[in-house]
C-alpha positions in Angstrom: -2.5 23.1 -9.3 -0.8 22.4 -6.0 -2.1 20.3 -3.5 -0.9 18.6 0.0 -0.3 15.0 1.0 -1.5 14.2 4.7 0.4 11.0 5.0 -0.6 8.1 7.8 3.9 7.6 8.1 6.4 9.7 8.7 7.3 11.9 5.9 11.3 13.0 5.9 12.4 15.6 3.3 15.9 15.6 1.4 16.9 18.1 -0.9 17.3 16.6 -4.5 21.4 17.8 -5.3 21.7 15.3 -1.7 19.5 12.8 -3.4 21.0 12.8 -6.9 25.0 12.5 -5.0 23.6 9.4 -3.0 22.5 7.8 -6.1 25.4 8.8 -8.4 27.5 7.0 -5.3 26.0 3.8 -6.5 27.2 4.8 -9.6 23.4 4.9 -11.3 22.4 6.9 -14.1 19.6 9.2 -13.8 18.9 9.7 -17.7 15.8 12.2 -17.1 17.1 14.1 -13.9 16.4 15.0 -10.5 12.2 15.2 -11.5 11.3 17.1 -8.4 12.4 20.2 -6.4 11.9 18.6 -2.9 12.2 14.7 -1.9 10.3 12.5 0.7 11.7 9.7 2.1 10.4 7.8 5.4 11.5 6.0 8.4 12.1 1.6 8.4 8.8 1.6 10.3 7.1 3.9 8.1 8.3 2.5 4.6 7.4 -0.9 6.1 3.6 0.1 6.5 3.8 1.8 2.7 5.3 -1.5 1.5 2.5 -3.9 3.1 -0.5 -1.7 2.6 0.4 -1.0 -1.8 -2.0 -3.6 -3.6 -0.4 -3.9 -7.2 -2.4 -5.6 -10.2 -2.1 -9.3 -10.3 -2.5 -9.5 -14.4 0.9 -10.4 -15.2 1.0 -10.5 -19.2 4.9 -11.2 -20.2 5.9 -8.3 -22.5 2.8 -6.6 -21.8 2.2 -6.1 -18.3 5.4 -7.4 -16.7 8.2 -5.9 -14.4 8.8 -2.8 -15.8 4.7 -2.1 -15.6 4.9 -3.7 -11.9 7.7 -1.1 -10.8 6.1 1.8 -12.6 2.5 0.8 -10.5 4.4 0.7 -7.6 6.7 4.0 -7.8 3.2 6.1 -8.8 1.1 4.8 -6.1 3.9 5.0 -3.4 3.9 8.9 -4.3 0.0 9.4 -5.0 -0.7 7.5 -1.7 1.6 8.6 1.0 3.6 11.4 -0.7 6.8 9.4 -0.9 8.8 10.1 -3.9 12.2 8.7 -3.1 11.2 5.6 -4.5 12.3 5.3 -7.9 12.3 2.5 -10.8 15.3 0.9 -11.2 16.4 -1.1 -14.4 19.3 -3.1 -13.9 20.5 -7.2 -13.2 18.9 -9.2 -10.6 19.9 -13.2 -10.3 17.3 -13.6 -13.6 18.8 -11.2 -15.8 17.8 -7.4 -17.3 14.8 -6.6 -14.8 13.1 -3.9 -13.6 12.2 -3.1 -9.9 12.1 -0.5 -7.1 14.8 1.2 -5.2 13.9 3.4 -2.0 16.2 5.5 0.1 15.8 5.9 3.7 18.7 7.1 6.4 20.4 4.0 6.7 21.0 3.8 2.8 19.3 2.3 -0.5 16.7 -0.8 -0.1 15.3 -2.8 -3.0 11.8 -3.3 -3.2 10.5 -6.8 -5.6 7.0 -5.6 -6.8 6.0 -8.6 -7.8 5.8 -10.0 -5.0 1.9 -10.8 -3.5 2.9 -10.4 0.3 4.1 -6.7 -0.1 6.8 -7.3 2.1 9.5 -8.2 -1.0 12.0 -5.7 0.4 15.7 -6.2 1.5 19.2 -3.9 1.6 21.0 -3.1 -1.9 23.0 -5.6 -2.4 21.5 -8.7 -1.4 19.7 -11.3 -3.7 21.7 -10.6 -6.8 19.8 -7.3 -7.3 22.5 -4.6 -9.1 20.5 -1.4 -10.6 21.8 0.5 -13.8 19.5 3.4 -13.9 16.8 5.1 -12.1 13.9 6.8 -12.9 13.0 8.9 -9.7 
């Protein structure tokens, strides 16, 4: 069944062999592929307005609703939502150890997005706050 996502920002497409070159440049692995034929990414205004307006559950349960479960929430209603599926989980190190989190690409490169953050606005360029991904689910 297909169906069409009129999204309130920007939509931008990217082929996924583009995609899957930018993220093997950060030396990522992808361990279940490219999972789409065509990728959406947006513009800084428009993945600003995605990031405040996603409401994520606020039942954190260590081991049984905790980052991983945040980041998975946040990747499927990023793509349900506004039809944005260049926003991937990551699992890698941040300045606490093994985590899991969100990685988004827009023109200017990679951003990392916290999800468990309450303001929604927990986002910030690769690199900064100790934040290194391993692999990617996108």
């Amino acid at each position: 069944m297909c169906f069409s996502v009129t999204s309130p920002v920007e939509r931008i497409s990217i082929n996924p062999a583009i995609l899957q070159s930018l993220i093997y440049d950060q030396r990522w692995a992808i361990p279940m592929g490219m999972l789409d034929s065509l990728y959406w990414y947006s513009t800084p205004e428009g993945w600003a307005e995605v990031l405040r307006s996603i409401l994520l559950s606020d039942i954190y349960r260590a081991e049984v609703y905790d980052c991983e479960d945040y980041a998975l929430e946040a990747m499927v209603l990023v793509s349900k939502k506004f039809g944005l599926n260049a926003f991937g989980m990551a699992i890698g190190n941040s300045s606490q150890g093994k985590h899991a989190f969100n990685v988004f690409y827009m023109e200017n490169g990679w951003w990392v997005y916290e999800p468990q953050t309450k303001s929604g606005l927990g986002y910030f360029p690769l690199g900064e706050n100790g934040y290194i991904p391993e692999l990617i689910l996108i």
